[in-house]
C-alpha positions in Angstrom: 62.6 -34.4 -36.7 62.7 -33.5 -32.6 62.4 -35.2 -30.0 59.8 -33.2 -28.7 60.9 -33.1 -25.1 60.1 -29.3 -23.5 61.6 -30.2 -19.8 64.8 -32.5 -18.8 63.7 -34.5 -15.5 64.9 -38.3 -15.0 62.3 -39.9 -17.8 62.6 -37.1 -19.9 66.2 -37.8 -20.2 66.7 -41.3 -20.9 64.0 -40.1 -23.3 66.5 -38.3 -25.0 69.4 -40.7 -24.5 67.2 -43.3 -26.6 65.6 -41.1 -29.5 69.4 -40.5 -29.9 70.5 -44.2 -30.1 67.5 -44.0 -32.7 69.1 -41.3 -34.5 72.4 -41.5 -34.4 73.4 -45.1 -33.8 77.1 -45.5 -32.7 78.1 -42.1 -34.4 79.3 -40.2 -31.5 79.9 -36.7 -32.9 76.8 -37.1 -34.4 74.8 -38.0 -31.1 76.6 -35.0 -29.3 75.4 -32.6 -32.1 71.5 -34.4 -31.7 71.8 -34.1 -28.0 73.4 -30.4 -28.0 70.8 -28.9 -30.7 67.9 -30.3 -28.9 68.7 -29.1 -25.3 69.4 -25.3 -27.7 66.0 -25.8 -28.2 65.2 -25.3 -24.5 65.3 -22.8 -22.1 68.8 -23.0 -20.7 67.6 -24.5 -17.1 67.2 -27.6 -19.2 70.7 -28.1 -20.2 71.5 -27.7 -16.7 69.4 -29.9 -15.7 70.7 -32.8 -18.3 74.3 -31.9 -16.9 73.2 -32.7 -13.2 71.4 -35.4 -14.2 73.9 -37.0 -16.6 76.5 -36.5 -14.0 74.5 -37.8 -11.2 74.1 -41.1 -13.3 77.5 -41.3 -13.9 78.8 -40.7 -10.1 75.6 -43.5 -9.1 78.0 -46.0 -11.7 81.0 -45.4 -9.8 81.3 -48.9 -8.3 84.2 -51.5 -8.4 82.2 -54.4 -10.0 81.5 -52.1 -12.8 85.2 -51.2 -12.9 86.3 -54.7 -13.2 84.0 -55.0 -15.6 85.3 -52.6 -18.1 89.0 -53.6 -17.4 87.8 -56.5 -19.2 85.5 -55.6 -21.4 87.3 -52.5 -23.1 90.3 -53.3 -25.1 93.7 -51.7 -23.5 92.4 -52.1 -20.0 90.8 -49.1 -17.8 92.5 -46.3 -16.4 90.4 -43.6 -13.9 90.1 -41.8 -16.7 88.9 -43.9 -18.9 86.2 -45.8 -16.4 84.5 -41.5 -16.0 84.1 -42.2 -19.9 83.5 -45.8 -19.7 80.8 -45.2 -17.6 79.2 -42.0 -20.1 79.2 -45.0 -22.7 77.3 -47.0 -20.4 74.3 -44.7 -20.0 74.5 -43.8 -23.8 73.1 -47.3 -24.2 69.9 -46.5 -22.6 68.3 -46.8 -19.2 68.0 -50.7 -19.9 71.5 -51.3 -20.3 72.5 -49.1 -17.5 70.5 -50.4 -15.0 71.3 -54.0 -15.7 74.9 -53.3 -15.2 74.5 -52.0 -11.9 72.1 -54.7 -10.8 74.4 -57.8 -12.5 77.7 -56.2 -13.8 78.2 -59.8 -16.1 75.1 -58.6 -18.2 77.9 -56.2 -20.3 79.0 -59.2 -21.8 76.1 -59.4 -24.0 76.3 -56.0 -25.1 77.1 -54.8 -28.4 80.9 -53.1 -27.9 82.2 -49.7 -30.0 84.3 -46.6 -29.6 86.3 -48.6 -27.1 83.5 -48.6 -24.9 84.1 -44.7 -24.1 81.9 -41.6 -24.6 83.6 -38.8 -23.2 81.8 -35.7 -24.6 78.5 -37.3 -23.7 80.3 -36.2 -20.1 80.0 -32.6 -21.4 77.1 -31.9 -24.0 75.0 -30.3 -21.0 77.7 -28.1 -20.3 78.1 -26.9 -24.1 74.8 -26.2 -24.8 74.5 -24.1 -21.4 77.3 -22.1 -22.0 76.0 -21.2 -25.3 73.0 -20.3 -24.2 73.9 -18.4 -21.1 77.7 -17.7 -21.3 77.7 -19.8 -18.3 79.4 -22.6 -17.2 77.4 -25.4 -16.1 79.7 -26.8 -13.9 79.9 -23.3 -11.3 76.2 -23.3 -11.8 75.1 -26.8 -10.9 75.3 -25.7 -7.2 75.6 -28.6 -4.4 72.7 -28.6 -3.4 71.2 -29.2 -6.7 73.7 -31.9 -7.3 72.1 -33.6 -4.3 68.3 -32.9 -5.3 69.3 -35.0 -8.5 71.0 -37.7 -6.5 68.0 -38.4 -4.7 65.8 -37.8 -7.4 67.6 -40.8 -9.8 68.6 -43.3 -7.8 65.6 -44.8 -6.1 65.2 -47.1 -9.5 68.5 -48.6 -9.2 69.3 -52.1 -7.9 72.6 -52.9 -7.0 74.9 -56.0 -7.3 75.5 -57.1 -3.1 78.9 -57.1 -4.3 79.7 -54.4 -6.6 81.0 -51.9 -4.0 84.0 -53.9 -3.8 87.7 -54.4 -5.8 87.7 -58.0 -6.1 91.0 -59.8 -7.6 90.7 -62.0 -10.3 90.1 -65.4 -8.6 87.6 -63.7 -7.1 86.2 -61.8 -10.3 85.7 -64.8 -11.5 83.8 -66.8 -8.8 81.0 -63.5 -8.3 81.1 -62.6 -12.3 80.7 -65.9 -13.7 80.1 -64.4 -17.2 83.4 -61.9 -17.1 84.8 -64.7 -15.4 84.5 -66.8 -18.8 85.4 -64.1 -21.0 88.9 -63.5 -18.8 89.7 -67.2 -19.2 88.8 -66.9 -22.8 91.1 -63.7 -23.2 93.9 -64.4 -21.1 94.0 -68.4 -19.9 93.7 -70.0 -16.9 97.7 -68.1 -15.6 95.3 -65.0 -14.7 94.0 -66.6 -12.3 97.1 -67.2 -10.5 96.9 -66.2 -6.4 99.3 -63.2 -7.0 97.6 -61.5 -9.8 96.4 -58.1 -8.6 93.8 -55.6 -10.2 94.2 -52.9 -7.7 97.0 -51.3 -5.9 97.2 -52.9 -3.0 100.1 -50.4 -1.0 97.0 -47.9 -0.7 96.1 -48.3 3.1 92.3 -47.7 2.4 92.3 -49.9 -1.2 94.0 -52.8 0.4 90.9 -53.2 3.7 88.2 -53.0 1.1 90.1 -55.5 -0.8 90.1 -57.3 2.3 86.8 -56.9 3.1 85.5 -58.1 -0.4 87.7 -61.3 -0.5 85.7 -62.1 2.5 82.5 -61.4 1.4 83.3 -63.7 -1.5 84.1 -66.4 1.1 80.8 -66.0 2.6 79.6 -66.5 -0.7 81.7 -69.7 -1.8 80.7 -71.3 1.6 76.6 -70.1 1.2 76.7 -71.8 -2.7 78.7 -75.1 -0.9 76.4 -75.3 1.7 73.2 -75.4 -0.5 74.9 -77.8 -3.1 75.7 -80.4 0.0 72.4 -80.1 1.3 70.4 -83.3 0.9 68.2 -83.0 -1.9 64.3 -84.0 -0.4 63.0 -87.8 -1.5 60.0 -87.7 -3.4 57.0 -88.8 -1.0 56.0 -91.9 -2.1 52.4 -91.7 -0.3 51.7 -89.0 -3.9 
């Protein structure tokens, strides 16, 4: 049985990413081949559209916090290549899921882990059905322009973490991600939290000041929390 969907547009497609999940489960190949015969079923503006918008969503997850995240979260760590599929795996889980992530990146703590946490033909199903259909790649025919229709388009519904934009190190990880912060000591003992750990590489110019810039954010934040915990707590009024 179909999905019944006629038209890709934002709803329509997490439409899609769900009756999949219903489907197919975890059984990747077998989610790409839903996916692929249901956009075939669809005149082939539709699978560009998916590609845009499956891209789109992807390029909105491109965020530090999220990164940390998965370096944790995924088994061997997280490479660049691996966070682009890292990040198709997150929006395989649904438009929940994905917007949760952005908004609090600890929430992928409580969700169910497979496949390494990485999805990397769900990065191109758009573009196979397209080219089938047309002969056509998607990529040279998702122009610019469209690219930043869709961007507009999709990302008025997400909420972002204040913090996620930066690469925080792991004392710092720790204090903004409370619940990764757990599962690091959990995984790798208190020694990771050690002042010279490093996540990033810090002898990039432009990596090292947003490093800088997010250690002092977290300050801001350690000395907000402080503030409010010594703040006299308010006596009952007696005259009640």
């Amino acid at each position: 049985m179909g999905s019944g969907i006629t038209e890709i547009n934002k709803d329509t497609f997490w439409q899609l990413i769900e009756e999949t999940k219903n489907q197919c489960g975890q059984d990747m190949d077998a989610s790409i081949s839903w996916i692929k015969k249901e956009l075939l079923s669809m005149p082939p503006e539709q699978s560009l559209r998916f590609h845009a918008i499956m891209h789109g969503y992807r390029d909105l997850a491109d965020k530090y916090g999220l990164w940390t995240a998965a370096i944790f979260i995924k088994e061997y760590g997280c490479s660049d290549d691996g966070f682009m599929d890292f990040r198709a795996w997150l929006i395989a889980q649904g438009k929940d899921i994905y917007m949760a992530a952005l908004e609090n990146p600890d929430s992928l703590t409580r969700v169910e882990q497979y496949g390494d946490c990485e999805f990397e033909l769900l990065n191109y199903v758009g573009d196979y059905a397209y080219q089938e259909l047309t002969g056509r790649s998607a990529y040279e025919d998702c122009t610019p322009e469209m690219e930043k229709r869709v961007l507009e388009e999709i990302s008025g519904e997400i909420k972002y973490h204040p913090l996620i934009e930066y690469p925080l190190q792991p004392p710092d990880v720790a204090a903004v991600y409370t619940e990764i912060g757990d599962m690091i000591m959990k995984k790798y003992s208190i020694r990771f939290f050690s002042k010279d750990s490093s996540l990033w590489n810090t002898s990039l110019p432009e990596l090292k000041a947003m490093i800088e810039k997010g250690a002092a954010e977290v300050r801001k934040l350690k000395k907000a929390k402080q503030k409010n915990k010594d703040k006299p707590r308010k006596r009952d009024d007696p005259s009640r």
